[in-house]
C-alpha positions in Angstrom: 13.2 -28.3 10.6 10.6 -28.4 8.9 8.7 -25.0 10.9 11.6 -22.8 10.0 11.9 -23.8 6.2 8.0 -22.7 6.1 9.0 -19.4 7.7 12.0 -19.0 5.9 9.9 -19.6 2.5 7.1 -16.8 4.0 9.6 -14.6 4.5 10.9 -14.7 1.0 7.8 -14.4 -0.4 6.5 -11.7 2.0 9.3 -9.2 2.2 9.4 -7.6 -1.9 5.7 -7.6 -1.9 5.9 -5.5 2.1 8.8 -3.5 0.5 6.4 -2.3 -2.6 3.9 -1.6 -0.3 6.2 0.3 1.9 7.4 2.7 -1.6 3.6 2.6 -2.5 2.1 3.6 1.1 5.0 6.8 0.8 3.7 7.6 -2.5 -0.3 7.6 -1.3 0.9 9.7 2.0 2.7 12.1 -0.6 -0.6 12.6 -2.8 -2.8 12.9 0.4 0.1 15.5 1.5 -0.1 17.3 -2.0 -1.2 20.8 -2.5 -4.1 19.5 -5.0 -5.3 17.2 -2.3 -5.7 20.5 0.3 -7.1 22.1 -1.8 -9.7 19.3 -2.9 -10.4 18.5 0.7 -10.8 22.4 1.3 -12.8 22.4 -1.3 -15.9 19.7 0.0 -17.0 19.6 3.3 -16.8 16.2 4.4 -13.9 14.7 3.0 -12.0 14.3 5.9 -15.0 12.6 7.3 -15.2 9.8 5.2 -11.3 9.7 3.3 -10.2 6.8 6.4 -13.4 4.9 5.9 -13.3 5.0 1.9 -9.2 3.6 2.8 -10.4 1.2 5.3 -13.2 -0.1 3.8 -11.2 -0.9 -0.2 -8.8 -3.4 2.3 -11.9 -5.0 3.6 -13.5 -5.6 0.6 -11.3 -6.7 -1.3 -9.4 -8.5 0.7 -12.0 -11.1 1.2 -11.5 -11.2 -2.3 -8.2 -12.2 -1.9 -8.8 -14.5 0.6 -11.6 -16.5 -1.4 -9.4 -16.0 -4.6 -6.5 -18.3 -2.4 -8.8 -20.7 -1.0 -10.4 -21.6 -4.3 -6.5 -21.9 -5.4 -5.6 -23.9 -3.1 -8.5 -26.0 -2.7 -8.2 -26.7 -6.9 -11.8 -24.8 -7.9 -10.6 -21.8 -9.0 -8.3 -22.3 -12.1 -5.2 -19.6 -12.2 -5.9 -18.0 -15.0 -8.8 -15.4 -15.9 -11.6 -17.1 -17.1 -15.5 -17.0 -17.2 -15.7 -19.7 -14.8 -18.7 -19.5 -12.7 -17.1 -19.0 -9.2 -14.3 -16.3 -10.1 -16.9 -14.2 -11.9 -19.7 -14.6 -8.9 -16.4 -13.3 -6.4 -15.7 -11.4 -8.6 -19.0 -9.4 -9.4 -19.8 -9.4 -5.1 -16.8 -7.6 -4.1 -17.7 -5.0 -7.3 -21.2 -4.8 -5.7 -20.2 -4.8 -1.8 -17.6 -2.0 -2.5 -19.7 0.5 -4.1 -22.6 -0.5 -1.5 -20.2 0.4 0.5 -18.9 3.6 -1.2 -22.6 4.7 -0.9 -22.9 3.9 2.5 -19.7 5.8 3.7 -21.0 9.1 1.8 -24.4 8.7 3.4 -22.9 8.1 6.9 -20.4 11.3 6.4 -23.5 13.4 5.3 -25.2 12.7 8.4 -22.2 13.0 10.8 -21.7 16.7 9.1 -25.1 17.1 9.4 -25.2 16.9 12.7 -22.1 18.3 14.5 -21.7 21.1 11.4 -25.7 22.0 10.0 -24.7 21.2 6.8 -23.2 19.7 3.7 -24.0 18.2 0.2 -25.2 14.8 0.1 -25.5 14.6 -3.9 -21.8 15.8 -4.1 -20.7 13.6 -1.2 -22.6 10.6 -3.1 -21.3 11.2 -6.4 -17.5 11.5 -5.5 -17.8 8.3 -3.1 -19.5 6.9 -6.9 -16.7 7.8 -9.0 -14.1 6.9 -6.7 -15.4 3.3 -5.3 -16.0 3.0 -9.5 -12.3 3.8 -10.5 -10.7 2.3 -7.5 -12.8 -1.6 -7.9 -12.4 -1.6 -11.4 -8.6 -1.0 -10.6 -8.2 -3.2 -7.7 -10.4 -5.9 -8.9 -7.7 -6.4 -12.7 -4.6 -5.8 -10.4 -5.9 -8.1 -7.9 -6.6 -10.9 -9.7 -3.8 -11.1 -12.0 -0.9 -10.8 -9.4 -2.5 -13.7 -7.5 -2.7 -15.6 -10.4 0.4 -14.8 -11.8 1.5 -15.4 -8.4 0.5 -18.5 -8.0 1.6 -19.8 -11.4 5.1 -18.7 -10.5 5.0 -20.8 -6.9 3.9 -17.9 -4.5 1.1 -18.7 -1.7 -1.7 -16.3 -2.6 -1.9 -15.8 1.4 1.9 -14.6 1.4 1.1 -11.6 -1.1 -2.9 -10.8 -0.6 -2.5 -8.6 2.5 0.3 -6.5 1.8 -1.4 -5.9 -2.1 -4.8 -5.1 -0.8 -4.2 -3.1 1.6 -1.3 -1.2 -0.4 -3.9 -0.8 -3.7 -6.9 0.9 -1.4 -4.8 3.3 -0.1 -3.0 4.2 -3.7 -5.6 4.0 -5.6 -8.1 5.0 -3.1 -6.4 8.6 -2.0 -5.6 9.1 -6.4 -9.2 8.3 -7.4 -10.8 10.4 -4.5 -8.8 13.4 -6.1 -9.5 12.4 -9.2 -13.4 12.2 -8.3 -13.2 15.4 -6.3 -12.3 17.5 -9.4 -14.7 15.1 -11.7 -17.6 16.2 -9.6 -16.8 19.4 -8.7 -17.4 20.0 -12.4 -21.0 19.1 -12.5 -21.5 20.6 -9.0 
């Protein structure tokens, strides 16, 4: 009995957060599908290149986040509430550095891939949108992250139940808006 009480109590905690996501996810696919988006993609070579690794790549890194956010909660080291405490802010402060490493890496890799199969492309504007983006999207991701698990948890949810469906549901939001946003940000300067 006690198996399908635990599933049961999964379940409930699972489904509203997988139901935002699904609203969220249509949203994302209805900015990517947007006439501003076309024409920002039209507008830099390369986009299209590195747009599902810049998705990808916010779910990976900040869902290990998540995950070491719910292990230090429920292992008792990491208190639920924001504070300077030494292990939160190292977490913290790695997934900020691994995500815009990343961001970096992902423009680099799309230069070279256009390089090669098209002759061309701009590395400093491919560079300085993956920047602005990865900037806007971890500062984003890293605030709403944090506080729903901690909120979360204060309130009786497993961080586990709620940190996939978030993660994965934020990167894509955020990460298709703030690529526009950075698209039109550095077009300005380029």
């Amino acid at each position: 009995m006690f198996e399908r009480e635990s599933a049961l109590d999964i379940y409930r905690q699972s489904i509203p957060v997988i139901l935002v996501s699904l609203v969220a996810g249509l949203f994302a696919g209805t900015i990517l599908g947007s006439e501003a988006m076309r024409d920002g993609i039209e507008s830099v070579p390369g986009i299209l290149v590195l747009l599902p690794a810049f998705l990808a790549t916010r779910g990976g890194v900040y869902g290990s986040l998540g995950a070491r956010l719910s292990s230090g909660l429920h292992q008792g080291v990491i208190e639920p509430r924001i504070t300077t405490d030494r292990r939160l802010s190292n977490a913290v402060i790695a997934s900020f550095v691994n995500g815009m490493v990343v961001s970096v890496f992902i423009a680099v890799a799309a230069f070279f891939v256009l390089w090669i199969t098209a002759g061309g492309g701009n590395l400093l504007q491919l560079v300085g949108i993956m920047v602005v983006a990865g900037l806007l999207s971890a500062i984003l991701m890293l605030s709403v992250l944090v506080t729903v698990v901690f909120i979360g948890y204060r309130r009786g949810l497993d961080p586990d139940n709620i940190v996939g469906p978030l993660v994965t549901t934020l990167g894509d939001v955020f990460g298709v808006v703030f690529l526009l946003i950075a698209i039109y940000f550095v077009g300005l300067f380029l």
